[in-house]
C-alpha positions in Angstrom: -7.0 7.7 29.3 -4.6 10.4 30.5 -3.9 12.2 27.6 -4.8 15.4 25.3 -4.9 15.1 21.9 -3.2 18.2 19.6 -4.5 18.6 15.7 -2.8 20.9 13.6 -4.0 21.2 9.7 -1.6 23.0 7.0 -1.3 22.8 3.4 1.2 21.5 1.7 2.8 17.7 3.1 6.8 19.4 3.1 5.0 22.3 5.3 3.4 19.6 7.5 7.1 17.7 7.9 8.8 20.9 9.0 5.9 22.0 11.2 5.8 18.4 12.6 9.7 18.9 13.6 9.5 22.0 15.7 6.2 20.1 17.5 7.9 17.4 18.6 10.9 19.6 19.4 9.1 21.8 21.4 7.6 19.6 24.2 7.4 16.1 25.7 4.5 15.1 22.7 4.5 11.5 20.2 3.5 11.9 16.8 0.1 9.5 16.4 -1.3 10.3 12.9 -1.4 12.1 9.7 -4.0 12.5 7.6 -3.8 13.5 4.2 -6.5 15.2 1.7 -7.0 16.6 -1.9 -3.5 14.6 -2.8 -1.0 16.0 0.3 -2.2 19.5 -0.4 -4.7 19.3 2.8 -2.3 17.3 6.0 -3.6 16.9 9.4 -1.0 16.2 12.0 -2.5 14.6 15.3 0.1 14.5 18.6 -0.9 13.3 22.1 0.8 13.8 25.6 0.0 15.5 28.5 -2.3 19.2 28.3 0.1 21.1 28.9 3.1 19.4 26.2 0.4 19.6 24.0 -1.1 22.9 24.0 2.7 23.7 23.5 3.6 21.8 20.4 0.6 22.8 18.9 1.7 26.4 19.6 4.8 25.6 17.9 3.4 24.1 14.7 1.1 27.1 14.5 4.1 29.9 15.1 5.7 27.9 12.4 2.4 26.9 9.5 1.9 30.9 10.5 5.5 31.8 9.3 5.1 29.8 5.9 1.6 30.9 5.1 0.1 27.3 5.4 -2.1 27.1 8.4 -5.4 26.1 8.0 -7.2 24.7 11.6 -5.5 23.7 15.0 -7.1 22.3 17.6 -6.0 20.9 21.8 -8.9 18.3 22.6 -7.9 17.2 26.3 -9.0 14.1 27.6 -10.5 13.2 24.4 -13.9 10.4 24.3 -13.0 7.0 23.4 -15.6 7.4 20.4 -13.2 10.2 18.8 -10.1 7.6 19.4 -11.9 5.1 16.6 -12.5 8.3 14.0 -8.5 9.0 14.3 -7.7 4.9 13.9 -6.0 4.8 17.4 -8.0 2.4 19.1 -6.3 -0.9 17.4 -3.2 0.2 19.0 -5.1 -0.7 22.8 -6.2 -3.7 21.5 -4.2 -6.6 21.7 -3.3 -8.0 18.5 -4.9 -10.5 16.8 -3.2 -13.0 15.3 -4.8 -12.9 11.8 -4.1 -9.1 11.2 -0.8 -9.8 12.2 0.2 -12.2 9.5 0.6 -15.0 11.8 -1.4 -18.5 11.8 -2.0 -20.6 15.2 -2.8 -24.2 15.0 -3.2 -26.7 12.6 -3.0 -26.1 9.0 -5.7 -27.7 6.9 -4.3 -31.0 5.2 -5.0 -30.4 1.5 -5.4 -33.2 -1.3 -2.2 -34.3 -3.0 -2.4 -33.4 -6.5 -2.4 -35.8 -9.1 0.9 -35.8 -11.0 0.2 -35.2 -15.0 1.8 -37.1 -17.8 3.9 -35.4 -20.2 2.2 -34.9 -23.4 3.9 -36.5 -26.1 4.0 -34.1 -29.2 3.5 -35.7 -32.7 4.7 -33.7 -36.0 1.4 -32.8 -37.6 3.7 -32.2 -40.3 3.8 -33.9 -43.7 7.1 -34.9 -45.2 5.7 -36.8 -48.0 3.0 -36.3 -50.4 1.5 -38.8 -52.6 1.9 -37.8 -56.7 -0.8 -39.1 -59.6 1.6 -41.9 -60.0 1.6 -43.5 -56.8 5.0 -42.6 -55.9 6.0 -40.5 -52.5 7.5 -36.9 -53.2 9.3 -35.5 -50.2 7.9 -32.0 -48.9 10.1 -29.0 -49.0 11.3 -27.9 -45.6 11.6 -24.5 -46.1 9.8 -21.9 -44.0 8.5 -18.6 -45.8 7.1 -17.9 -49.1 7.3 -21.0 -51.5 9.0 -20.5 -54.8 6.0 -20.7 -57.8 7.0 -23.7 -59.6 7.0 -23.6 -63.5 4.7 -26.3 -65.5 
């Protein structure tokens, strides 16, 4: 590992965005992570390259967080320990990928049991159309839906 890290915190995410631009315009440097904190009102902008690029665009980002009142903590950490590459998440990008994180499935798939077709239900009326008077004979049933008329005796 070859390379210098460069941490620059500000306030504010658009102040972050505009101090990220003149970083990366001022030297040779690719922009590896943000972190963000208390919403976007705490960003951390983290840029590796060689020393010297480095120490550069995080000059940069400072002139610039100092001209907008944002800056809060910059940092150059060159040649930085492996350990510190797993606290900033940039030691999966070394690591080749594997095939589960990337969405993508090698070998067999698992043969799974067919699933037994269901019948269709078939749906009886549970409604009455008849009803059976003191006489024995069949009255139909009113169809209609809603409140039922009070019937006069």
């Amino acid at each position: 590992m070859e390379y210098s890290l460069g941490l620059v915190e500000v306030s504010a995410l658009g102040n972050a965005i505009i101090m990220l631009d003149d970083m990366l315009k001022a030297a040779d440097v690719e922009f590896v992570a943000t972190e963000r904190k208390l919403g976007g009102r705490l960003v951390t902008i983290v840029v590796r390259g060689e020393l010297t690029s480095v120490q550069a665009a995080v000059d940069a980002g400072v002139a610039r967080a100092k001209r907008h009142d944002c800056l809060k903590a910059s940092q150059v950490i060159a040649r930085p320990h492996t350990e510190i590459l797993k606290f900033l998440h940039l030691d999966e990008e070394e690591k080749e990928p594997n095939s589960e994180i990337a969405g993508t499935h090698v070998g067999a798939l698992k043969e799974e049991a067919p699933v037994p077709e269901k019948k269709p239900v078939k749906r009886t009326s549970t409604r009455r159309t008849a009803v059976k008077t003191e006489n024995g004979e069949e009255k139909p049933v009113s169809r209609r839906r809603g409140r039922s008329k009070k019937s006069e005796e």
